[in-house]
matplotlib code that plots the C-alpha trace (Angstrom):
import matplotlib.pyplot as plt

x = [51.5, 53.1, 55.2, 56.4, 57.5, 58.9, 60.9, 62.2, 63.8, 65.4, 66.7, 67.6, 69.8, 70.8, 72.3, 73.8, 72.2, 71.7, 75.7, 76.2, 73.8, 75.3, 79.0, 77.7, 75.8, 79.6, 81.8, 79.5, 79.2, 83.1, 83.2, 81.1, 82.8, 86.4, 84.7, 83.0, 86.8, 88.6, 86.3, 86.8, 90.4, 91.4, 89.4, 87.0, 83.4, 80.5, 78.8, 81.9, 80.3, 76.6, 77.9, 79.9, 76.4, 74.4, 76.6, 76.5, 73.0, 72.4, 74.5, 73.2, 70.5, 73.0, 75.0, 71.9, 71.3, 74.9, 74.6, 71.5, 72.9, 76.5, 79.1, 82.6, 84.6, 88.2, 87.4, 85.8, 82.4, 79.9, 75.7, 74.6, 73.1, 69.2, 69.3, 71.9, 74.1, 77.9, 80.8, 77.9, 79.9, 81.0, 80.8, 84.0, 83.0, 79.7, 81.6, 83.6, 80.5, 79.8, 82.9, 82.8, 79.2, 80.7, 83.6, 82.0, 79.4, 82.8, 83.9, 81.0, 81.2, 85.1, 83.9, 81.3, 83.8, 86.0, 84.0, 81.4, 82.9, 80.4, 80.8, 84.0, 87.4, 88.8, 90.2, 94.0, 93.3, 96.8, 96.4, 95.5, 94.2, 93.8, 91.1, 91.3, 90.4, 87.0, 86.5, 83.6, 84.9, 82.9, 86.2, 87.7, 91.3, 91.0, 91.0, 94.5, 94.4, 93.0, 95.3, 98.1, 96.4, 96.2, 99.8, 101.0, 99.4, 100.1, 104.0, 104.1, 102.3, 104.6, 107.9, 107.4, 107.0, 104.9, 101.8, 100.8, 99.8, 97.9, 99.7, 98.4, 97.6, 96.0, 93.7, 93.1, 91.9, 89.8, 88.2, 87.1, 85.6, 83.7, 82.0, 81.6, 79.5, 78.2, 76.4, 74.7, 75.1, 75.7, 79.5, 80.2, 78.9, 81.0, 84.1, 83.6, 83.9, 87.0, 88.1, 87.0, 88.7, 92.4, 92.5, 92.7, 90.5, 91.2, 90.5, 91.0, 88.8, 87.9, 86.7, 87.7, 85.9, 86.4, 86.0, 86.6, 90.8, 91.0, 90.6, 89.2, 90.0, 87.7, 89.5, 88.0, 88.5, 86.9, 87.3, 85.9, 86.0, 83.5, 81.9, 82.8, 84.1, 87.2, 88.3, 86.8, 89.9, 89.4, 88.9, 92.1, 92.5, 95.0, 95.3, 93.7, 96.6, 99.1, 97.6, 101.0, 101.1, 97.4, 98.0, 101.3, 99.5, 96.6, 99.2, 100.8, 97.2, 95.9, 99.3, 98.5, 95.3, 96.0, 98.6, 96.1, 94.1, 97.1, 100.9, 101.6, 105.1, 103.3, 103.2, 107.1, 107.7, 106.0, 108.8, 108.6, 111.4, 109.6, 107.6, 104.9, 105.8, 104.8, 101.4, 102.9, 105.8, 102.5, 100.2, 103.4, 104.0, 99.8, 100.1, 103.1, 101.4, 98.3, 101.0, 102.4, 99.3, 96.9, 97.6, 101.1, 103.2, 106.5, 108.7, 105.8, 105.6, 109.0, 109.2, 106.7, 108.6, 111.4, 109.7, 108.0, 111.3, 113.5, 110.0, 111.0, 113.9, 113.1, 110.1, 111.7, 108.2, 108.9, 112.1, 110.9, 108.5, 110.4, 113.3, 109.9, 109.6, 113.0, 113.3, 110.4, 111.7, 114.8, 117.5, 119.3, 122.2, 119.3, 118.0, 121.8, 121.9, 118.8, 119.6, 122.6, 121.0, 117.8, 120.6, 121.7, 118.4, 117.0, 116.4, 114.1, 111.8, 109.0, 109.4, 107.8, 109.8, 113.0, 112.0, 111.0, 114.6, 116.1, 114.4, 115.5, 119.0, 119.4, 117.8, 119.9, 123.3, 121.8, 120.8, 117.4, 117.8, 118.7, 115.5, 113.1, 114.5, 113.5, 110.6, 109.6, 110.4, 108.6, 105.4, 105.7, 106.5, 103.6, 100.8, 99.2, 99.5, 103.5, 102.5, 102.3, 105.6, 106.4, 105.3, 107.3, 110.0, 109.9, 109.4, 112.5, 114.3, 112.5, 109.9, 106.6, 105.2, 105.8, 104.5, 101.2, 101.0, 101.7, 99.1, 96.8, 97.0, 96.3, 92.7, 92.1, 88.7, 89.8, 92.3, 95.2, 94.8, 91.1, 91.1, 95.1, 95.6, 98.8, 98.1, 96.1, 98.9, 101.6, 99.3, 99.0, 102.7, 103.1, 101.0, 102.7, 106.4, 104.4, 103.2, 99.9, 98.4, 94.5, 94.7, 96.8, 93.9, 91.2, 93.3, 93.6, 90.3, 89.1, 91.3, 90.2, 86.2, 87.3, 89.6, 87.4, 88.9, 93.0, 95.0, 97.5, 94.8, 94.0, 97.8, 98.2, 95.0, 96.5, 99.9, 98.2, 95.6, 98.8, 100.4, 97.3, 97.7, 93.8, 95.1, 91.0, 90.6, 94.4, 93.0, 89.5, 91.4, 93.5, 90.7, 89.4, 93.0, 92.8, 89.3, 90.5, 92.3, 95.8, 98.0, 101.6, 103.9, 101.5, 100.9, 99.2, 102.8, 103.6, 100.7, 101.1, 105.4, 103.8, 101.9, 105.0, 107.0, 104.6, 103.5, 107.2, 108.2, 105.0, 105.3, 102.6, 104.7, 101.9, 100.3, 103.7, 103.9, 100.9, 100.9, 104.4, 103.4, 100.6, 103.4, 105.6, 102.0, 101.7, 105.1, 105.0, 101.6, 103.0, 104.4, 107.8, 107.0, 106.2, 109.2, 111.8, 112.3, 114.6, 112.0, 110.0, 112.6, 114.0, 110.3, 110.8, 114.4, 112.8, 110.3, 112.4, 114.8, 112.0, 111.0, 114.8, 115.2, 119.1, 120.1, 117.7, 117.8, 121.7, 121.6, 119.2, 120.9, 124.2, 122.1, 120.8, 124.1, 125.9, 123.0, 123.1, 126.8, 126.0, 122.6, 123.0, 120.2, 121.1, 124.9, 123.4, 121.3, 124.4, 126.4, 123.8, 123.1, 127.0, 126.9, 124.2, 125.8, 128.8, 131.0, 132.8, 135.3, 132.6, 130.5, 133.2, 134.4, 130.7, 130.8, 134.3, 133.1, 129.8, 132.5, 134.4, 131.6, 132.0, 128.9, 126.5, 123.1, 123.6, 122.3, 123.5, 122.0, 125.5, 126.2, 123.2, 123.6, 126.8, 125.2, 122.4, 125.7, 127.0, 124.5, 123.8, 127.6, 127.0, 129.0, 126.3, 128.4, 129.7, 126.4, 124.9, 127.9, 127.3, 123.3, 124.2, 126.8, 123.6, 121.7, 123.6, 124.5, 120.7, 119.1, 115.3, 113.3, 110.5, 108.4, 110.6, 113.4, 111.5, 110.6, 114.4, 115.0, 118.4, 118.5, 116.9, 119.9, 120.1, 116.6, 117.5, 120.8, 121.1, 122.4, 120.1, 116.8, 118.1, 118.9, 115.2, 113.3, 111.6, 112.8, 109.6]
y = [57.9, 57.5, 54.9, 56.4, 59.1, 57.5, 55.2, 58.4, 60.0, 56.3, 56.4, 59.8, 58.8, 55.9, 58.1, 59.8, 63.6, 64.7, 64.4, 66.2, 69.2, 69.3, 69.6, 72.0, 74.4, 74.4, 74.9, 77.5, 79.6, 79.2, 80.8, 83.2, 84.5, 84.8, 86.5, 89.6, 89.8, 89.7, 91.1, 94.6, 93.8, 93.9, 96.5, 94.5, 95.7, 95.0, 92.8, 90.5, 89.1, 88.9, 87.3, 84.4, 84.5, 83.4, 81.2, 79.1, 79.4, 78.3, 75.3, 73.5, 72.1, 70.9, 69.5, 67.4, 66.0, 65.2, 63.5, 61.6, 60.2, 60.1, 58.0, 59.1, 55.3, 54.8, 53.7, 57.2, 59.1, 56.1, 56.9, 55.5, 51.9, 51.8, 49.4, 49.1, 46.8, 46.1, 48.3, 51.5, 55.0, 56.0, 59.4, 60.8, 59.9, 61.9, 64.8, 64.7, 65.2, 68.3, 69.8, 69.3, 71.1, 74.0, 73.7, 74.0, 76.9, 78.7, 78.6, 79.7, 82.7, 83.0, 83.2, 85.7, 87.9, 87.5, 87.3, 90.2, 92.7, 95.3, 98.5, 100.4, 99.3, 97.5, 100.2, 100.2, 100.2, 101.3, 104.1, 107.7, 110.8, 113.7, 116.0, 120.1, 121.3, 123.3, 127.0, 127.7, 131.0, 132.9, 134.5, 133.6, 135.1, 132.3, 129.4, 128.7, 127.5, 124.4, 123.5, 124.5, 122.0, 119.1, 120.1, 119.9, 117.1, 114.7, 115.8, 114.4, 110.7, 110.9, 111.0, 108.7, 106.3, 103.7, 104.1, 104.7, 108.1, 110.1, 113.0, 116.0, 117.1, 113.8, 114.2, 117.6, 116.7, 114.0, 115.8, 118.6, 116.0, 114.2, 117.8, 118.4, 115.5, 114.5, 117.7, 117.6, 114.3, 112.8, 113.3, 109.7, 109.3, 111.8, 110.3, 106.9, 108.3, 110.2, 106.8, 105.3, 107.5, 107.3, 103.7, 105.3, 103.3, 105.8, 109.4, 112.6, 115.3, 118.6, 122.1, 125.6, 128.4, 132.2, 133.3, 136.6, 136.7, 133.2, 130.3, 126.8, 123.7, 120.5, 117.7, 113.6, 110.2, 107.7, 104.2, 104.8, 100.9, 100.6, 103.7, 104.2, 107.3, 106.4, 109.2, 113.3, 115.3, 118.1, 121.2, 122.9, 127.0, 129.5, 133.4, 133.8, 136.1, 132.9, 129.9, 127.7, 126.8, 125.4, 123.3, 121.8, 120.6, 119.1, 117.0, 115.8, 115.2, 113.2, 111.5, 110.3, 109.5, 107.5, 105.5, 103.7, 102.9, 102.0, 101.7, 102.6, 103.5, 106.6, 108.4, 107.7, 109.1, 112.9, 115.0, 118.3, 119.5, 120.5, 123.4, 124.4, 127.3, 131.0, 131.7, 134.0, 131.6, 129.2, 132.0, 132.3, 128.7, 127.7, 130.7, 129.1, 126.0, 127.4, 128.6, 125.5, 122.7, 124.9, 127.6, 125.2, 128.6, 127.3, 130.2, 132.2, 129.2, 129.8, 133.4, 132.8, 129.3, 131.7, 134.2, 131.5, 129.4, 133.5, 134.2, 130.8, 129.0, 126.1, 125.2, 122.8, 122.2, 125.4, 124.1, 120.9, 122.4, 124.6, 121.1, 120.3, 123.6, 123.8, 120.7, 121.2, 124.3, 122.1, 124.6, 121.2, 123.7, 124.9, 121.5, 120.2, 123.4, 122.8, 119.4, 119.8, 122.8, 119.9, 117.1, 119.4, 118.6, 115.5, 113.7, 116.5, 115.5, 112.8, 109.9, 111.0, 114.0, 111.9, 109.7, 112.5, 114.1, 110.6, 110.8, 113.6, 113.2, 109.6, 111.6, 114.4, 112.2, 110.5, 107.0, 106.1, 102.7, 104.1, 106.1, 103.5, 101.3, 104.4, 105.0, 101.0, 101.1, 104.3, 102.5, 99.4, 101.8, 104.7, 103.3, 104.1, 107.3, 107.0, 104.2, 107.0, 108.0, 104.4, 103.6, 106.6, 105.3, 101.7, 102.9, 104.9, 102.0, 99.9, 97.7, 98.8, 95.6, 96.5, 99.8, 99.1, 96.7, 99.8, 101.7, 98.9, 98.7, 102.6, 103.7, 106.5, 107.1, 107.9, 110.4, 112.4, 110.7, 111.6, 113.6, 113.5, 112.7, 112.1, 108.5, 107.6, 108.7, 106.5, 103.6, 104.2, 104.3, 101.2, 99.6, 100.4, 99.8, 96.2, 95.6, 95.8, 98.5, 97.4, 97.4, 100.7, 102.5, 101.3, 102.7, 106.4, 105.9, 106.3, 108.9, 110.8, 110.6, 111.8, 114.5, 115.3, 119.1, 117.6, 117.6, 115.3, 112.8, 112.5, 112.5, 109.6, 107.9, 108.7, 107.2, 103.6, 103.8, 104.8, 101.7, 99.6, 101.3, 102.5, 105.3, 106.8, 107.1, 108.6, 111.3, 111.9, 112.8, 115.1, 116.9, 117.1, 117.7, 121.3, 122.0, 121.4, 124.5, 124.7, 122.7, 123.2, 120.8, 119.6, 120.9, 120.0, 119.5, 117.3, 115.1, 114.7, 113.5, 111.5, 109.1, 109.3, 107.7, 105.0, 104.3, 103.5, 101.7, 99.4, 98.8, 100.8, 102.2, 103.8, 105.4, 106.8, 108.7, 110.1, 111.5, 112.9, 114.3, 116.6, 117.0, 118.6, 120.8, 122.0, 123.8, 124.9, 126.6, 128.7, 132.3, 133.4, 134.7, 131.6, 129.8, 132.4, 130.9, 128.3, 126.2, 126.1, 125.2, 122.5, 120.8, 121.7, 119.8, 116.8, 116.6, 116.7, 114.4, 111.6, 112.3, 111.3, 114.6, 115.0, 117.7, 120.3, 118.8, 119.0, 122.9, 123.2, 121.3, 123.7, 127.0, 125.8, 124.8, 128.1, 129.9, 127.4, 125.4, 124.0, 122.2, 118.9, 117.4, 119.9, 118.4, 114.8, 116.0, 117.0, 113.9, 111.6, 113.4, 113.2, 109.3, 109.1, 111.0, 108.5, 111.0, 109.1, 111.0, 114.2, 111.8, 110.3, 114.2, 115.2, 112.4, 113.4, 116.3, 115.2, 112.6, 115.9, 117.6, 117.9, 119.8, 119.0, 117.8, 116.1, 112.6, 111.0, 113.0, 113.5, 109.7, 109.1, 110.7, 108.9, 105.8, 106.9, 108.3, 104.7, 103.3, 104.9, 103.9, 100.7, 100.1, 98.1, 97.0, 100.6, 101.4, 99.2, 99.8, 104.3, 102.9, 101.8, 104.3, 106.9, 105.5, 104.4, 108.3, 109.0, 108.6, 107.6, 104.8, 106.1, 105.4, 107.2, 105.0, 101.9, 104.7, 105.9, 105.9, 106.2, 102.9, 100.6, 99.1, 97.5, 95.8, 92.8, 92.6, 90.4, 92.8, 95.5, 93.5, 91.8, 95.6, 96.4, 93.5, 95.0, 93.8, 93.8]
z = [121.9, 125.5, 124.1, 120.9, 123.1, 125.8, 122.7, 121.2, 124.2, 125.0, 121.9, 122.2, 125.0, 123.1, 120.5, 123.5, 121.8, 125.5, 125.9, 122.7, 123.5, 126.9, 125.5, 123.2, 125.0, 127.1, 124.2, 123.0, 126.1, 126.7, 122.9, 123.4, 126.4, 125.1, 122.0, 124.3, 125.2, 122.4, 120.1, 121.4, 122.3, 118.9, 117.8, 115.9, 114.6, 117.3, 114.4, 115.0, 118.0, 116.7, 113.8, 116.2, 119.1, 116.1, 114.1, 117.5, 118.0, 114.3, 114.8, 117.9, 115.9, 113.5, 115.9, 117.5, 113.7, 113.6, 117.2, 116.4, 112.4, 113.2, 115.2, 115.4, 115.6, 114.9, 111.8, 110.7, 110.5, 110.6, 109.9, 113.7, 113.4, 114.2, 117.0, 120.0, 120.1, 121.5, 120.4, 120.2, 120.7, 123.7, 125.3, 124.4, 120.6, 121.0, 122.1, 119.5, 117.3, 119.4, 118.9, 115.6, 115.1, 117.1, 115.0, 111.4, 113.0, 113.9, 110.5, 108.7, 110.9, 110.1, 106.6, 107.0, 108.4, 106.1, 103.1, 104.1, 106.0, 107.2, 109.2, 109.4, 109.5, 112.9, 115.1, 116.8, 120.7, 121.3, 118.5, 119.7, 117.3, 119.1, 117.8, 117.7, 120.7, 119.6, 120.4, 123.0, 123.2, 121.1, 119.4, 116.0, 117.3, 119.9, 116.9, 116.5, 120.5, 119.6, 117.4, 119.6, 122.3, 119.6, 118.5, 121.6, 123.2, 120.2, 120.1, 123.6, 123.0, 120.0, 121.5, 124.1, 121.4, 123.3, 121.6, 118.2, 117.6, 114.5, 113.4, 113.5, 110.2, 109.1, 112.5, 111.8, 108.3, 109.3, 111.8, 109.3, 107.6, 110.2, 111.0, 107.3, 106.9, 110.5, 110.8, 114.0, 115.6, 119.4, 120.3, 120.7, 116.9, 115.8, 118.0, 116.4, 112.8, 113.6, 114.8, 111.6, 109.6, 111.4, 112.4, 116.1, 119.0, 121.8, 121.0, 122.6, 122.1, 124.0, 124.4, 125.5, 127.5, 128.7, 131.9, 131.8, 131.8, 131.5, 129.3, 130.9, 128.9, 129.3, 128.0, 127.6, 126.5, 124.6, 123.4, 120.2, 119.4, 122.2, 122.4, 125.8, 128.1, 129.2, 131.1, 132.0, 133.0, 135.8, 134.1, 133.3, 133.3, 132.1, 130.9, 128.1, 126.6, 127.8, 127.2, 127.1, 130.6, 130.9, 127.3, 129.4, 132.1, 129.9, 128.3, 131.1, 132.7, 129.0, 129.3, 133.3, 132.3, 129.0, 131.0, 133.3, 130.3, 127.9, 129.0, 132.2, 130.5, 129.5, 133.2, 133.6, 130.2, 130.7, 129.9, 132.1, 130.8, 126.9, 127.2, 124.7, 122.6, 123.0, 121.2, 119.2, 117.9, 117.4, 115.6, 113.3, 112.7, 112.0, 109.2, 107.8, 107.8, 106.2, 103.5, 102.8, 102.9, 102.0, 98.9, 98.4, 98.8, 100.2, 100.0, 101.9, 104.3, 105.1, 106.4, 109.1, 110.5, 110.5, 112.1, 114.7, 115.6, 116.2, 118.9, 120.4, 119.9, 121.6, 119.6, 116.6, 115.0, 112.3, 111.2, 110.8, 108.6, 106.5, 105.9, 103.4, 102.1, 101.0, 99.9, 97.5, 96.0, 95.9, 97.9, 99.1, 100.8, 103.1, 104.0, 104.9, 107.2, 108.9, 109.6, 111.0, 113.5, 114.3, 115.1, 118.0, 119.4, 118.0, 121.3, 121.9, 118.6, 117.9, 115.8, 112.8, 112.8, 113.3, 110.7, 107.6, 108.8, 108.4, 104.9, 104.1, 104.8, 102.7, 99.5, 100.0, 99.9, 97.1, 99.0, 97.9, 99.3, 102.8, 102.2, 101.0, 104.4, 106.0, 105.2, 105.5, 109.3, 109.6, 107.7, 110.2, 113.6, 112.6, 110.7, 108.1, 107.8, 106.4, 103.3, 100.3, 101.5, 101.7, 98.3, 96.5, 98.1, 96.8, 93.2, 93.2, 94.1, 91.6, 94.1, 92.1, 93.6, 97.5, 95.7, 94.5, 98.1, 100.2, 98.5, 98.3, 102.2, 102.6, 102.4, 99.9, 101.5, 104.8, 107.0, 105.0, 101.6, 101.2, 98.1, 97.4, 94.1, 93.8, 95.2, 92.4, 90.2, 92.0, 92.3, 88.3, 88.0, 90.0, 87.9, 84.6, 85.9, 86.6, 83.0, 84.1, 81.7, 82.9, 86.1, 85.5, 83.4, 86.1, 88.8, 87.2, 86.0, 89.4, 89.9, 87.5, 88.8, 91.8, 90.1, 87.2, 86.8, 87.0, 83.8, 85.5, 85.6, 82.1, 81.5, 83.5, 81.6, 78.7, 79.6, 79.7, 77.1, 74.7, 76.1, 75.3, 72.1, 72.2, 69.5, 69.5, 73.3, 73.6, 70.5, 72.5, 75.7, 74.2, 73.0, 76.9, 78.1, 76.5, 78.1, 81.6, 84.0, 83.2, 85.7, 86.1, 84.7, 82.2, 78.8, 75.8, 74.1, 76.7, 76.6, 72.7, 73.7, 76.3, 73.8, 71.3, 73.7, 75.3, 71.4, 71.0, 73.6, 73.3, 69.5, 68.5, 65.7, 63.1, 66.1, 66.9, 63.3, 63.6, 67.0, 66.1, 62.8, 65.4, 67.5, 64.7, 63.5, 66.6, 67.1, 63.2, 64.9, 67.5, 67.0, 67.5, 70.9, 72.1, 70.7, 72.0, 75.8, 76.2, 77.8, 74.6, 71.8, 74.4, 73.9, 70.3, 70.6, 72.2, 69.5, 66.6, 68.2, 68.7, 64.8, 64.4, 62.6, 63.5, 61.9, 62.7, 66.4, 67.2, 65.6, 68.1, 71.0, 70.0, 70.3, 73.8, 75.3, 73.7, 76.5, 79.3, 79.1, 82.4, 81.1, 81.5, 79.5, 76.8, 76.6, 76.9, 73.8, 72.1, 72.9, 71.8, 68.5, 67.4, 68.3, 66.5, 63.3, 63.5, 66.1, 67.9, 69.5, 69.5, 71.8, 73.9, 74.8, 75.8, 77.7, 79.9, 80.0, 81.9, 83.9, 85.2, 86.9, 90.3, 91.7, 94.5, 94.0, 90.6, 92.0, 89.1, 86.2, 84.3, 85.2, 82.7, 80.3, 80.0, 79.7, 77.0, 75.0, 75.3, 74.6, 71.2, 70.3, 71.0, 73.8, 75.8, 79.0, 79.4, 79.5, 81.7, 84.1, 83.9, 84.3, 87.6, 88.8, 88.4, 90.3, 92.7, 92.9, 93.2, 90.3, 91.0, 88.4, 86.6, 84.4, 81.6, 81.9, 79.5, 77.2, 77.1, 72.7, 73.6, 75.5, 72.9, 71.8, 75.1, 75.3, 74.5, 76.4, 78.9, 81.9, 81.0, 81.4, 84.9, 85.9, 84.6, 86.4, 89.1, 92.6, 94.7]

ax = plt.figure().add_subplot(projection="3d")
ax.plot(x, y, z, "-o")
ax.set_aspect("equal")
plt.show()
C-alpha cells in the first residue's frame, strides 16, 4: 500500500501535476481578483462573478486530468507516455496545460453569461436618475416640491454634460412604478429596481420635512450596481413658502458630492449663475405638464407654460415644453417663434433640450435627414431613453432596418416606454417596410396583449395579416375592431381601406374585391347626416376611387375642391382622375397648378402629388424625379407609399425600385 502510494505521487510529480495545480491555483486567483474589480466596474450583475469563482473551481480538476494525460510538445497535444524517459515535458509545457484548463473554464463561464443571462440588466456607472424627492410633510400642496427638486437637480447633471443622466419624466415614471409594485420593501431594494428600470448605476433619491416655517431636505447616494451608500448629504433647510433657494444648494451639494465619486469635472462645472424657478412659475409649469403627458391636452398645456415662463422669465423649461405642444397641434409659425426666443439662451439649456430643439428645427425646414442625424447623436450621447425618437426618425428617411435595431435595443419593459404603445406600432411598421410580414404580426401581436382595449392595435394586426393575405383573420378582427372604444384616427371605414390597399399591393386580388364590395355597402349604409361633412365623402372619394369607379369619384373630387380649392389631396384627386380619363392637358394644369404653390409647411405634399399625376400619364422619369423633390422637401416614407395605386406603373421601373430599397 506504502508503495503504491509512494509510486503514485512520483509519478504525479513525474507528470509534473504539482506544477500545473500550482500555476493554476495562480491564474485563478489573479482572475478572480481582476473580476471583483471589473465586475462592478461595468455595471455587471453580482452572479457575474459567482458564475467566473465557480467556473474556476470546476475546472482545477479538469486541469489536473489534463496535466496527468496530456503533454503539450511542439509537435502538438500528445496523451503522456506511461514511463519516463528522455525528451519528457518540461515545465513551461505543463503550464501551458494549466493555462489552458483555466482557459476553457473561462469560456464556459463566458458562455453562461452570454447564453443565460439572469437578473437585471447591467447598470451604467456613469448614468444618474434622480428620483422625486418624497413628501414627509404630511401636506398634498407640498407634492409638486419633489418634483421641483428632481427637476432641478437633473437639469444641472444634464448640462454639464459629463455624465449620463435620466430625464426627468422617464425617472419619474419608473419610479411610480417601482412603488406600485415594490410595495413595502428596504430602500436599497427599491433603489436597485429604479436602477433596473433606467439603465442608471448611481441614484439619487431623498426626502423632505416641516419644521414649523421651514422645509428640511435630506438628500443620498447610492451605487445601485452594488448596493452601496455612496454619499448622505448634510441636511438642507429652506422657507417652506420659498423653497428655491434650499433646492439650489442641494444641487450644487449632489453635484460636489457626485464629483468625488464620478468626474471630478462635475465640481468645476456647478453653474451659480442658474437659479431654480419661483414655485409658482413651477406649480404652473407641473400642471401644464400634467396637461400635456397625462390627459394629452396640448392647447390646455399651453396656457399654463405661458403662464409659468411670464412668473419667471428665466426659467426656459415651459417653453421648451409648449415647442411639443405646438408642434403636435401642428402651429409650425409658433414653433419657429419659440425657437428663435430659446436660441437667445441656448447655452443656458441641457443637452436633451438642445437636442429635441435641434429636432425640431430640421423637421420644421423640412430636413428629415438633418433630423434622423440628430436624433442618432442624441441616441449615442443620452442613452436609451432617445431610441423611439431615434427609430421614427430612421423610418422617415427610409432606414426601417436601423429602425427595428433601435427599437430592438430599447426595452419596452422598463423606464418611459413601459406601456407606450406606439413602439409596438413602429416596431410593426419597421417590420413591414422590411418585407417581413411574420415577424411584423408577432410584433403587434404582442402589442396588442398588452393593449387589449386599442383599436390602433388591431389596425396594425390587421395591416400584416392583409399582407399575408389571411382574408378570415383580417374578417374576424374587423368584427372585434367595432367592439373596442372608439380611438381617434381610426375608424371602421378605415380599417376596411386599410386591407383594400395591402390586398392590392400584395396580390391578393379576390380578397381585394370583396373587402371593397363591404367597403362600398357600408357607405350605401349610412344616412345623409353622416355623409354631409367633407371628411366623410372624402373617405367615400377614396373608396370609389380604389373600386376604379371614375366617374362617380372625379364628380366627387370637383364638389370637394369647389369647398376647399386649397385642398391639396383633393386637387391631386382631381389630377389623377383626368390622367386617368385620357386628360392630358387637364392633368398637366392640376399639376402647375400644385408647382405654383408657394406656402409654408407643405413639406413636399404638392411635390407628390405631382409625381402620382405623372405617374398615371405614364411619364415614369418625371415621376421618379417629383418623387424625390417631395421628399427632399419633407416628405416622410410610410408605409402608404408601396400601397400608392397611383404609383404602380412604376413597380417595375428601374429608378423607382432603387429609390424604394430601403437604405439601413
Amino acid at each position: 500500500m506504502g508503495s503504491s502510494l509512494r509510486s503514485f505521487l512520483s509519478e504525479l510529480k513525474r507528470r509534473r501535476v504539482y506544477r500545473v495545480a500550482a500555476v493554476y491555483a495562480a491564474v485563478a486567483f489573479v482572475i478572480w481578483q481582476a473580476a471583483e474589480i471589473a465586475v462592478p466596474a461595468l455595471g455587471l450583475p453580482d452572479w457575474v462573478l459567482t458564475a467566473v469563482v465557480v467556473a474556476t473551481l470546476v475546472g482545477f480538476p479538469i486541469a489536473l486530468i489534463l496535466g496527468w494525460a496530456f503533454d503539450v510538445t511542439p509537435e502538438g497535444v500528445r496523451v503522456t507516455e506511461p514511463v519516463d524517459r528522455e525528451g519528457r515535458p518540461t515545465g513551461r509545457r505543463r503550464a501551458a496545460v494549466a493555462l489552458l484548463g483555466v482557459g476553457v473554464m473561462l469560456a464556459l463561464a463566458v458562455g453562461a453569461v452570454l447564453l443565460f443571462p439572469r437578473g437585471g440588466p447591467a447598470l451604467d456607472r456613469q448614468r444618474v436618475a434622480v428620483s422625486p424627492f418624497e413628501n414627509e410633510t404630511g401636506r398634498s400642496a407640498l407634492d409638486p416640491v419633489g418634483r421641483m427638486a428632481q427637476d432641478w437637480i437633473t437639469g444641472g447633471l444634464a448640462r454639464t454634460g459629463v455624465v449620463g443622466v435620466v430625464p426627468t419624466s422617464a425617472a419619474r415614471e419608473s419610479f411610480q412604478y417601482v412603488a406600485e409594485q415594490a410595495g413595502v420593501v428596504p430602500d436599497l431594494d427599491r433603489v436597485r429596481s429604479l436602477g433596473e428600470e433606467t439603465g442608471a448605476g448611481v441614484i439619487v433619491w431623498g426626502s423632505y420635512y416641516a419644521e414649523r416655517d421651514s422645509l428640511r431636505f435630506q438628500v443620498q447616494i447610492t451605487d445601485a450596481a452594488r448596493r452601496e451608500l455612496l454619499s448622505v448629504l448634510d441636511p438642507v433647510s429652506g422657507p417652506i413658502d420659498a423653497p428655491s433657494e434650499a433646492i439650489e444648494v442641494l444641487r450644487q451639494r449632489v453635484m460636489g458630492a457626485l464629483a468625488s465619486h464620478l468626474n471630478p469635472r462635475l465640481d468645476r462645472l456647478v453653474d451659480v449663475s442658474v437659479r431654480p424657478p419661483t414655485f409658482d412659475a413651477y406649480l404652473e409649469y407641473a400642471e401644464g405638464m400634467e396637461l400635456f403627458h397625462g390627459r394629452r391636452d396640448w392647447r390646455g398645456s399651453l396656457t399654463h407654460f405661458y403662464r409659468a415662463a411670464a412668473l419667471d422669465t428665466t426659467f426656459f423649461a415651459p417653453l421648451v415644453a409648449a415647442l411639443s405642444a405646438h408642434y403636435n397641434l401642428r402651429e409650425y409659425a409658433a414653433v419657429d417663434s419659440l425657437l428663435e426666443v430659446l436660441d437667445r439662451s441656448r447655452e443656458r439649456l441641457a443637452p436633451p433640450d438642445r437636442f429635441r430643439m435641434d429636432g425640431l428645427r430640421a423637421q420644421l425646414r423640412g430636413d428629415r435627414e438633418a433630423a434622423y442625424r440628430n436624433a442618432k447623436e442624441a441616441a449615442v450621447a443620452l442613452g436609451m431613453t432617445w431610441d423611439y425618437t431615434l427609430a421614427t426618425a430612421a423610418l422617415a428617411v427610409n432606414r426601417p432596418g436601423e429602425a427595428v435595431e433601435a427599437l430592438l435595443r430599447a426595452n419596452p419593459d422598463r423606464g418611459a416606454l413601459r406601456g407606450w404603445a406606439p413602439y409596438w406600432r413602429a416596431l410593426a411598421v419597421g417590420y413591414h417596410a422590411l418585407g417581413d410580414h411574420r415577424r411584423e404580426l408577432e410584433a403587434i401581436r404582442e402589442g396588442r396583449r398588452r393593449h387589449p382595449e386599442l383599436r390602433s392595435m388591431v389596425w396594425y394586426e390587421v395591416q400584416a395579416l392583409a399582407a399575408l393575405g389571411r382574408v378570415e383573420e383580417v374578417s374576424e378582427r374587423l368584427e372585434e375592431f367595432v367592439t373596442l372604444p372608439e380611438q381617434r384616427g381610426y375608424s371602421e371605414i378605415g380599417l376596411m381601406r386599410l386591407a383594400v390597399y395591402e390586398y392590392r399591393a400584395h396580390g391578393h386580388a379576390e380578397a381585394e374585391r370583396a373587402m371593397l364590395a363591404r367597403a362600398l355597402g357600408w357607405y350605401e349604409a349610412q344616412s345623409a347626416e353622416y355623409m354631409r361633412p367633407a371628411g366623410s365623402r372624402y373617405g367615400l372619394l377614396m373608396t370609389l376611387y380604389r373600386a376604379e369607379r371614375w366617374e362617380e369619384a372625379e364628380v366627387l373630387a370637383r364638389e370637394l375642391v369647389a369647398e376647399s380649392p386649397d385642398n391639396l389631396s383633393y386637387l391631386g384627386y382631381l389630377g389623377t382622375l383626368a390622367a386617368r380619363r385620357g386628360d392630358r392637358e387637364g392633368a398637366l394644369e392640376i399639376s402647375e397648378q400644385l408647382a405654383g404653390l408657394d406656402r409654408p409647411y407643405l413639406y413636399g405634399s404638392h411635390t407628390y402629388q405631382r409625381a402620382c399625376i405623372a405617374a398615371v400619364l405614364g411619364d415614369r422619369e418625371e415621376a421618379v424625379r417629383a418623387l424625390r423633390e417631395s421628399f427632399a422637401q419633407g416628405r416622410g416614407y410610410t408605409t402608404s407609399l408601396h400601397r400608392d395605386i397611383d404609383l404602380e406603373p412604376l413597380r417595375d421601373y428601374q429608378p423607382f425600385q432603387e429609390f424604394m430599397r430601403p437604405k439601413g
